[in-house]
N, C-alpha and C positions, 0 to 999 in steps of 0.2 A: 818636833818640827819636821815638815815636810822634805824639805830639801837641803838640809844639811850636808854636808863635804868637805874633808877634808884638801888642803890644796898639797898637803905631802912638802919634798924638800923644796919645790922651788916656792912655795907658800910662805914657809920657814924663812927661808933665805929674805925674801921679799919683806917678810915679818920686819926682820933684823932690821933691814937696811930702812924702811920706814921709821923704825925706834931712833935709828940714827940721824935723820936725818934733822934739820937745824930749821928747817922753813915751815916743820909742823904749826895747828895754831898756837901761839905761843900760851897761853891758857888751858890748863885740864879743864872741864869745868867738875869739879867735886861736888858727885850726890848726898846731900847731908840731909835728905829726907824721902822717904818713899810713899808720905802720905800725900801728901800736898797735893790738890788736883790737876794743876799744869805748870812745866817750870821752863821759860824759855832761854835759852841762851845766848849771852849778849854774843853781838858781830866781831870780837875775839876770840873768842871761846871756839871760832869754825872756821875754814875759809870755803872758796869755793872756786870752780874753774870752767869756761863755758865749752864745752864740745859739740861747734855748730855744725859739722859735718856728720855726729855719732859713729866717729872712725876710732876711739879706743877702747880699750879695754882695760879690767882691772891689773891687768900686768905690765900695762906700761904705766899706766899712772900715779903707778907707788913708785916708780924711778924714775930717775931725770931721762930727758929732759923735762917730762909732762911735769912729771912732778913739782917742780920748780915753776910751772906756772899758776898753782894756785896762788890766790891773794884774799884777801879780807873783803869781804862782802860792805863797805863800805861807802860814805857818800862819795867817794871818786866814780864807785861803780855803780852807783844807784838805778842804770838803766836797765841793768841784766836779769832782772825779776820779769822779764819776759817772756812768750814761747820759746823753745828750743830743747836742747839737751844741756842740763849740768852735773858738774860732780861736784858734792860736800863731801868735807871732811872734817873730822872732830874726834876728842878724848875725854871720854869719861870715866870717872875714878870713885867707885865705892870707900865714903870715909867712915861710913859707919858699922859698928861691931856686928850687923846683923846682915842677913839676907839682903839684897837691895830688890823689890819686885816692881819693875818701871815698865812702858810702854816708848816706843821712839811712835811719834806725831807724823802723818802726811796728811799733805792735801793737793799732791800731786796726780797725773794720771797716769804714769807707770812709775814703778819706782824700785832700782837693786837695792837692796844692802849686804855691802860686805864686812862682817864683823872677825876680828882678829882680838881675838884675848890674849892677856898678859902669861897665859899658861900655856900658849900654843895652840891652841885650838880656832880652828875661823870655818867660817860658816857663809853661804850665800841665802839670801830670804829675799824672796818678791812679793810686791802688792801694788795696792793704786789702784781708784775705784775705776778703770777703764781696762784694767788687766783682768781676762777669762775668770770666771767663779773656778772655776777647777784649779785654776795655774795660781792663786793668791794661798800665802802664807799668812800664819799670823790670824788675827781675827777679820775675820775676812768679811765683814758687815763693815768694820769701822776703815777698814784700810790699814792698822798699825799694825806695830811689831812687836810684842811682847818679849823682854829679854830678865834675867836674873843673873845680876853680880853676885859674887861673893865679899864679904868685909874684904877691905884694901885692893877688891882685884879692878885692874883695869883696863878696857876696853876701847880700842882704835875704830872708828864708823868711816869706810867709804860709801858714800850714798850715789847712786846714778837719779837723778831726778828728770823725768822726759813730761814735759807741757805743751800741747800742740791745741789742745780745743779749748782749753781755761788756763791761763795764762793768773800764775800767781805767786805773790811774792816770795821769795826765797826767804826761808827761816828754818829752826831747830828746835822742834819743841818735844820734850818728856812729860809725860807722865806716869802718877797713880795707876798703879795695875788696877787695884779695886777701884779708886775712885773712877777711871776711866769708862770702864764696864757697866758700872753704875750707873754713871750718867747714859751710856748707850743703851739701859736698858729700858732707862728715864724716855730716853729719846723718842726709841723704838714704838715704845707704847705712846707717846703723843703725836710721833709719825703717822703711825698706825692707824688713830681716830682720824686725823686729819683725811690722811688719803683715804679712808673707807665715807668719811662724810662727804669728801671732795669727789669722789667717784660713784655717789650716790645722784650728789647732786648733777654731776655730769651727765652723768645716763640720763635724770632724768629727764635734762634738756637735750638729748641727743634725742631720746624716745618723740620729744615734744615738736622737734625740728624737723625730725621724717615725716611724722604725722602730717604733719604743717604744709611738707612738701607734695604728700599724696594727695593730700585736701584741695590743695589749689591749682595743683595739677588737672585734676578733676576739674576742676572751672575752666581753667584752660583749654579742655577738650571740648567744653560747651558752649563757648563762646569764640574760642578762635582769638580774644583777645590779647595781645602781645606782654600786658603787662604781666598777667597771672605767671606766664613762662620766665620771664626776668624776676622773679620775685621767685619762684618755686629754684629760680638757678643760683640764688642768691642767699636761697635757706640752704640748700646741699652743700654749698661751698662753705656756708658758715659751720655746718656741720664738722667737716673734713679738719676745719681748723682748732674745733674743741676737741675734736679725739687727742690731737697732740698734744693739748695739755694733761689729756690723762695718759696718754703715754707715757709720754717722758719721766710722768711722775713716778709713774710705776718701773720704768727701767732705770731710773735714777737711782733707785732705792734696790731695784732686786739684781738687774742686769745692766748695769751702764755702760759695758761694753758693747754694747748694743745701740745706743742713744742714737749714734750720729746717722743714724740710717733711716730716722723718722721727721729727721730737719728738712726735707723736702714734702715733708706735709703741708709744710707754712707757704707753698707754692697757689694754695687753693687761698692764702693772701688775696694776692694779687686777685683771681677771680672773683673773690666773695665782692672785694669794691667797683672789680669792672660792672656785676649786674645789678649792685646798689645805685649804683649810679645811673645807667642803664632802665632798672627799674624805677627811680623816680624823673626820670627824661618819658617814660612811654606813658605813668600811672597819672604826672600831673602835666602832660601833654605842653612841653615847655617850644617845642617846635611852634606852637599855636598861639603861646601868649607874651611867650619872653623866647621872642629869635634868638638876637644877642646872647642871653644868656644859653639858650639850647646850643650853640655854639660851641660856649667856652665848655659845659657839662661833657659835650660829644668827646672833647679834645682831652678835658683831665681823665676819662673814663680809660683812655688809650696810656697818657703820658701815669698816670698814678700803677696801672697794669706793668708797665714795662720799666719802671724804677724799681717798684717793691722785687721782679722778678732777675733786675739785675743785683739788688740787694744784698738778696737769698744766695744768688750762685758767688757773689764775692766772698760775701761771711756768711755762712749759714748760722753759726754759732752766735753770733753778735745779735744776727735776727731775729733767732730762738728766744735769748736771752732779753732782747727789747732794750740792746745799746748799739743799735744802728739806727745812726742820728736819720739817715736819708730815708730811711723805713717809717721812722715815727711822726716825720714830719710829713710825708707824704697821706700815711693813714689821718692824722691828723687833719692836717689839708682838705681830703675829701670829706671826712663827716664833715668838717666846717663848710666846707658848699651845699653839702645837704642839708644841714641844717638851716643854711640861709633860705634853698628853695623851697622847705617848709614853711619858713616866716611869709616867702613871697607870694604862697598859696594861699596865706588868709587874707589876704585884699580881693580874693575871688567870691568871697563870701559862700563858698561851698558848703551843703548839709554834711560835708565830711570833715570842717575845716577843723573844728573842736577834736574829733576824733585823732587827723593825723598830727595836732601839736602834740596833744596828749601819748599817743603811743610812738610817736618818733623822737620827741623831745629828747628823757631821759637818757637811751644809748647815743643818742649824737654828742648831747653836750659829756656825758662820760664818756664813749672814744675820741673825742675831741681835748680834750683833757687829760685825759690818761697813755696816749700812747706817749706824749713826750715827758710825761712827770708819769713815768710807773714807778721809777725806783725812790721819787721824793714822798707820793701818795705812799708807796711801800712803809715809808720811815713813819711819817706821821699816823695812817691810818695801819691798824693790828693787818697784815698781811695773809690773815686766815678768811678776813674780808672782804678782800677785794673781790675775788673771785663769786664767794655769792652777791655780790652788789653786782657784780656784772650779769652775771646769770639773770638776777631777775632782771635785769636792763633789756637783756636779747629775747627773755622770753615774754615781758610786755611789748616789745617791739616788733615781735612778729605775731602772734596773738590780737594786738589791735590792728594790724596792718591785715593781718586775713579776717579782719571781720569787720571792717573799709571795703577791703574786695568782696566777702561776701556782699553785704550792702549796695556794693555799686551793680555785682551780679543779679542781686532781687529787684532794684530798680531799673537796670536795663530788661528784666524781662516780665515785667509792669510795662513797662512802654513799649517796648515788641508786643506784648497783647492790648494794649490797647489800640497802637499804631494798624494792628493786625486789625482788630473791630472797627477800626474806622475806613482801613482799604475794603472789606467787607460792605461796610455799610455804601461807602462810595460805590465800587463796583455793582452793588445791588441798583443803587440809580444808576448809574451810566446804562447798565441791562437795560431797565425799562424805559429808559430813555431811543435805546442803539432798538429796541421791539420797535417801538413806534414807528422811528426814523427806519426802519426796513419795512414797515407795512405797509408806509406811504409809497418806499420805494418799490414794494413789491405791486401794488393794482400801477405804477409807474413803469415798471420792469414789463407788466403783461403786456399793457398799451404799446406799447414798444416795440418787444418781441410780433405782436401782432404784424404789428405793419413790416417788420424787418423780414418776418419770416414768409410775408407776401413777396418782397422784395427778392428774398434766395432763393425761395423759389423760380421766381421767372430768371434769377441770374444763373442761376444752376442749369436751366432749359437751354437758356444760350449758350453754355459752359460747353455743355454737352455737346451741344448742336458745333459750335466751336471745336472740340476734339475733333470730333469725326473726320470733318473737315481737316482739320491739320494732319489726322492718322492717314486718310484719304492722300493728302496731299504727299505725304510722304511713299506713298505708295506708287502713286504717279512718278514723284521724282525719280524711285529706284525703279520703275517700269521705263519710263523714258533711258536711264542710262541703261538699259538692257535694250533698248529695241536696235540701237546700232550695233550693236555687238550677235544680236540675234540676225538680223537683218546678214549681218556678215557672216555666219554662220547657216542659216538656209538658204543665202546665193551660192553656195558650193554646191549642196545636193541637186537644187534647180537646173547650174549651170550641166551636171550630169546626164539631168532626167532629159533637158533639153538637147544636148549635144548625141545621146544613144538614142532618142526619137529620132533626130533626122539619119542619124546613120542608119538605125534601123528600115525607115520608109525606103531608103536607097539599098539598102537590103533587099525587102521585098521585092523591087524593082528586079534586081538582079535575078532572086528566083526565079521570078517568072518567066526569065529572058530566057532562063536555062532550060526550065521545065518545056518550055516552049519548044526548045532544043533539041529534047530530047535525054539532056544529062541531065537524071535522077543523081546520078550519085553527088553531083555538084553543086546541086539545088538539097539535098542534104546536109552537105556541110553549110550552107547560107543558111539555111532554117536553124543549123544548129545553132551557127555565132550570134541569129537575131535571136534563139531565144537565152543567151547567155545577156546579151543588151536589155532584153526584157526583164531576166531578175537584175539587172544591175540598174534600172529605170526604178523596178519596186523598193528596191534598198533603199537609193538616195532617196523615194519618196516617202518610205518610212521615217526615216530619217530628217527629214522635213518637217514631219508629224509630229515624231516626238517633239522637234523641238517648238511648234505649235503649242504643243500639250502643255511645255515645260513653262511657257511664257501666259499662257494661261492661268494653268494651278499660280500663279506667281503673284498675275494680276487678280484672280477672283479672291474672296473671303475664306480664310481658313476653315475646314469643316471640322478644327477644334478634333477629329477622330487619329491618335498614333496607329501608324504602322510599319511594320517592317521595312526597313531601309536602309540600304546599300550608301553609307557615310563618306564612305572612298569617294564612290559615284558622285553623288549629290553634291559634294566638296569641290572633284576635278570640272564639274560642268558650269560651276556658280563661278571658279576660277576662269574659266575662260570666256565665258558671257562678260564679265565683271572687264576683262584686260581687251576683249576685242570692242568694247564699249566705249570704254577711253581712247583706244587708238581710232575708233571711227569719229571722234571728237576733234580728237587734237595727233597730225600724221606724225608729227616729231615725238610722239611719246613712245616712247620704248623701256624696257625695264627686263632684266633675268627673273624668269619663275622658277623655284626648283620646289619639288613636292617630293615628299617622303613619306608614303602613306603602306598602313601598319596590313597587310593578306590576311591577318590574323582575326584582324574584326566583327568582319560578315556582318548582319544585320543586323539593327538595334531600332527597338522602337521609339518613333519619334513622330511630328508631323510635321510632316517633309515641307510645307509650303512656308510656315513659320522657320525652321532652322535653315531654308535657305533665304530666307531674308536675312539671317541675321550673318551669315556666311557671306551674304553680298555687301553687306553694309562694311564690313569689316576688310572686304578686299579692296572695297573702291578707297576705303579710308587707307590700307597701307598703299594702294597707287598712286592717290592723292597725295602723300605724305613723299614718297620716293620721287618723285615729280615735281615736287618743292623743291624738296634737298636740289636736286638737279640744276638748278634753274638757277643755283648759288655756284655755277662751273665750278666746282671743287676741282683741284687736278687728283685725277685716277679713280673717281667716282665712281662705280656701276651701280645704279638704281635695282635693289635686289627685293622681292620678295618671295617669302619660304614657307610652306604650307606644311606641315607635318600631322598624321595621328596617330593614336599608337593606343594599347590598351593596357589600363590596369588589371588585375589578375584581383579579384575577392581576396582580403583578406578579413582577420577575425575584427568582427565589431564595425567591418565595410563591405557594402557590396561592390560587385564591377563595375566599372566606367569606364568611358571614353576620352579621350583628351586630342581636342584640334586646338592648333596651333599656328596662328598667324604672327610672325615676324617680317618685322622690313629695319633697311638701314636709311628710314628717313629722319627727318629733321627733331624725334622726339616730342614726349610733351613735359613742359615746364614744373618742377615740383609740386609748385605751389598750386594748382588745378586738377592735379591727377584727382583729387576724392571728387571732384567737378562734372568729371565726364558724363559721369554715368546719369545726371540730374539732366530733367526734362528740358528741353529751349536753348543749352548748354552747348554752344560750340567754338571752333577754333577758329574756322573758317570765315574770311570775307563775307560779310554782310550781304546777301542774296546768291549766296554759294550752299547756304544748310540750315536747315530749319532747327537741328537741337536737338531733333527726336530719334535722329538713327539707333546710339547706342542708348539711351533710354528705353526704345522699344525691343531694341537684343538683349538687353538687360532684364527684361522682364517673360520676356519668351523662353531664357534658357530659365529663370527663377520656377518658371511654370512648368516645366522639365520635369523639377526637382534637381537642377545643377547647380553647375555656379562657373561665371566669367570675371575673371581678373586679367588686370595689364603689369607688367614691369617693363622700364621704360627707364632711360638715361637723358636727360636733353644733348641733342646735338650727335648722336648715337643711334637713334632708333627706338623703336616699340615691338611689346611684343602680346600680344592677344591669349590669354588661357581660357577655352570652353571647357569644359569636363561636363558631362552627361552621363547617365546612368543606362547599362546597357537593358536592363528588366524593363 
């Protein structure tokens, strides 16, 4: 024996005082046979004592006080063959002349024994088919104890018995060394066939059931249809739940200390019914024909899920075992509704109606049946049975059920080709139909277009004729607001040219008076200052000119040709034209100009009579604009506008440019219009104050550059004008 041990003198001691003691069972029982194949002993012959906390050991339990609490396993205590922890205890007494070779009986799932023989000797041995293959004593297949008395010797049993997952009655049973073995080896080999049949046949429906799964999966993929998916989740899950019966069969027998760690297989329970259910709510379309009843289906789908699943986590073992009432009644339950909604499927007279009794029938009314009478069908029918009865129940029931779906699959794509041939066929006449009806409309469409396209014509003429006019007009307008400002501008040099003309005649006058006189050198200095009069006469009348010139090129037609052009210049003279324009309009208008123009520029090709249109248009607009504002007396107002340009320097992937910048702090323009301005007829202005076309036609002068103008602008803040030009 494996763990044999002496307990030494306090063992001894312990010994004694056990012999001594008065509360032992009053009965030895005397082995007067070692053939016999089981011999149990009656509830005096042992007693027993419950340790529901597992807080002693065999050293207090052979002395009082513990000891004192054992009693007689009896009907007063008939309840205590329950889970927990107990201790037996018993005396057996070899009466016969010979060897006695017995076995001590468990069916416990852990289990000590302490044995103390009448010669001093004691011993500790474990078993119990839930205690580690390594750590069991004894025969370790059966669970027992193998022990040999000798004639007259006798032997004291403390047993620790611990039942936490099978819960079973407390008893004492001996036997037959040899006959015991015998029969295990009887056993073994019936065990044996069985679970090599049971696990034959297992596979094979496991093998049957993936298959099953990938087959319809596949349908699923090709149709898109919801039920093939419910039905392939309903095979897997059914799967998951037969592995565990070959599980357990097999750690039952090899490793059962293991078992309890495969009782949450039966979790895949609860799933296999939620997409039974599921799957016959989507395959016999109950939402469509039996509302009501699609209702209650939706509901048990959930309530049947979440019972079996609180089931499992209360008792896993009850679950396993198929003695939770709430389990069985619930699997119960659901086949019985599915079985009804196959009854209610043949009032549809469907070509499948034959096939789904036929292949759904049998597993409904046998898991209908069977989950609450397993253990009665157990009794009456050979229990090697069951299991294949069921087997072939689930594998005609998903077998006919995928060849329903196949079925329903080859006739939905029969009708998608045919439906297919018939949108074909239709679409083919609608064609010849839509030719016709576009042929008519097409000699319709010519006649038509004919006369339309007379009609654009002459309205395009006048379109035409119509711009010019309006370009013209715009032209006018900003010519008119230039001539007072010009006007005011060439009466300075005039009033020059005319003020050194008389001074100079009265010059002359004077020489002559002198020369007359006699004083050359007098009449020199007078010829000198007339002829300083004289260049100062040519200046302002240059001066004059230009700006002739300037109001010219202004008003005639662009000659479309760039040239070198002084931007500074062209900017500072369009500014003051633009401001003494307005003031010759309206005397009260006044405004700060401040200009910050870049030395750095020098000339850039552009054509000067175009970019100073669009320079005027843009200053009358911020004058206009600051002149508004004004007119709302703000306190501390100054109506400002700021001219700036400056240059960009090339860089990589840009060439150089210019940038003129018009800001004022007038009245702003409103959000919601700013993408507006720039659109042809578009303006802000009182109704016979602007035609629409100023910054349209800026907008398309600087585009023709190759630049670009933007505005940023706050309402109630001001605007601010960006030109950028290219200096090349």
């Amino acid at each position: 024996m494996k763990k044999i041990f002496l307990f030494g003198v306090v063992s001894l001691i312990s010994f004694v005082k056990i012999m001594a003691q008065t509360n032992l069972p009053p009965l030895t029982y005397n082995i007067i046979s070692d053939t016999i194949k089981e011999q149990a002993l009656d509830v005096n012959n042992y007693q027993i004592l419950k340790d529901s906390l597992g807080k002693w050991n065999i050293n207090e339990v052979v002395k009082p006080p513990v000891s004192n609490l054992f009693h007689s396993n009896n009907s007063t205590h008939k309840n205590e063959n329950e889970k927990g922890i107990y201790w037996i205890r018993f005396r057996l007494k070899n009466t016969m002349d010979h060897l006695a070779n017995i076995v001590l009986e468990t069916n416990s799932e852990y289990n000590d024994f302490y044995l103390f023989h009448s010669n001093g000797n004691a011993a500790h041995l474990v078993t119990g088919f839930m205690v580690p293959w390594g750590k069991r004593d004894g025969f370790k297949t059966l669970s027992n104890i193998p022990i040999s008395l000798k004639a007259g010797e006798q032997l004291t049993v403390y047993q620790r018995s611990k039942q936490i997952l099978f819960p079973a009655p407390l008893s004492v049973n001996i036997a037959s060394t040899e006959k015991n073995y015998s029969d295990y080896v009887d056993y073994v080999e019936s065990r044996s066939n069985y679970f090599n049949s049971m696990t034959m046949q297992e596979m094979f429906l496991e093998g049957l059931l993936f298959l099953m799964i990938f087959y319809n999966l596949s349908f699923f993929n090709l149709t898109r249809e919801r039920e093939y998916l419910n039905f392939s989740l309903f095979i897997l899950f059914l799967a998951i739940a037969r592995l565990f019966n070959t599980t357990t069969s097999y750690l039952s027998w090899y490793h059962p200390d293991k078992i309890e760690y495969v009782f949450y297989l039966n979790l895949s329970f609860a799933f296999m019914f939620f997409f039974l259910v599921q799957f016959v709510r989507t395959f016999f379309k109950t939402h469509l024909f039996y509302k009501t009843w699609d209702k209650y289906l939706f509901i048990l789908r959930w309530a049947s899920a979440l019972s079996l699943i609180i089931s499992l986590l209360i008792d896993p073992v009850g679950f396993a075992a198929g003695s939770s009432t709430v389990a069985n009644v619930t699997e119960s339950f659901t086949c019985l509704s599915v079985l009804i909604t196959l009854l209610l499927f043949l009032r549809k007279n469907s070509p499948y109606s034959k096939l789904v009794i036929t292949g759904g029938l049998p597993l409904m009314l046998f898991w209908t049946v069977a989950f609450p009478l397993f253990k009665e069908i157990a009794l009456i029918i050979n229990p090697y049975w069951y299991r294949p009865v069921e087997i072939v129940c689930i594998a005609w029931f998903v077998l006919f059920f995928s060849l329903i779906l196949f079925k329903k699959f080859n006739y939905l794509r029969k009708e998608n080709t045919q439906q297919a041939l018939d949108n074909e066929r239709l679409a083919k006449e609608k064609e010849i139909e839509r030719s016709q009806l576009i042929e008519q409309q097409k000699l319709e469409l010519e006649r038509t277009v004919e006369e339309r396209t007379a009609d654009l014509k002459q309205s395009l003429l006048e379109l035409k004729s119509t711009q010019s006019q309006l370009i013209q007009s715009e032209k006018m307008a900003s010519l008119g607001e230039l001539t007072a400002g010009i006007a005011h501008e060439i009466q300075n040099p005039l009033n020059f040219v005319n003020n050194f003309s008389e001074v100079s005649a009265e010059l002359v006058d004077e020489m002559n008076i002198e020369m007359d006189n006699g004083n050359n050198e007098e009449a020199k200095l007078i010829a000198y200052d007339l002829k300083e009069n004289l260049e100062k006469i040519n200046h302002h009348g240059k001066r004059a000119g230009d700006i002739v010139k300037g109001m010219l090129q202004h008003s005639r037609t662009s000659t479309g040709v760039k040239e070198p052009t002084d931007i500074n210049a062209l900017a500072d003279e369009y500014l003051r034209l633009s401001y003494h324009g307005l003031r010759a309009k309206d005397k009260s208008f006044n405004a700060e100009i401040k200009t910050d123009f870049d030395p750095t520029i020098g000339k850039i090709n552009i054509i000067p009579q175009d970019v100073g249109r669009v320079l005027l248009n843009l200053f009358n607009n911020a004058f206009y604009a600051v002149n508004e504002q004004k007119k709302k007396n703000l306190i501390s107002y100054e109506p400002t506008v700021t001219v700036r340009t400056s240059l960009n320097p090339p860089l990589e992937g840009r060439e150089a440019s210019v940038l003129i910048t018009v800001s004022d702090n007038g009245n702003g323009i409103p959000q919601n219009i700013v993408d507006k301005i720039f659109q042809p007829f578009f303006t802000t202005k009182p109704t016979g104050s602007g035609t629409g076309l100023g910054l349209s036609l800026s907008y398309d002068i600087v585009k023709a550059h190759g630049g670009e103008i933007k505005v940023e602008t706050k309402e109630g803040e001001g605007s601010e004008f960006i030109i950028q030009l290219p200096v090349a």
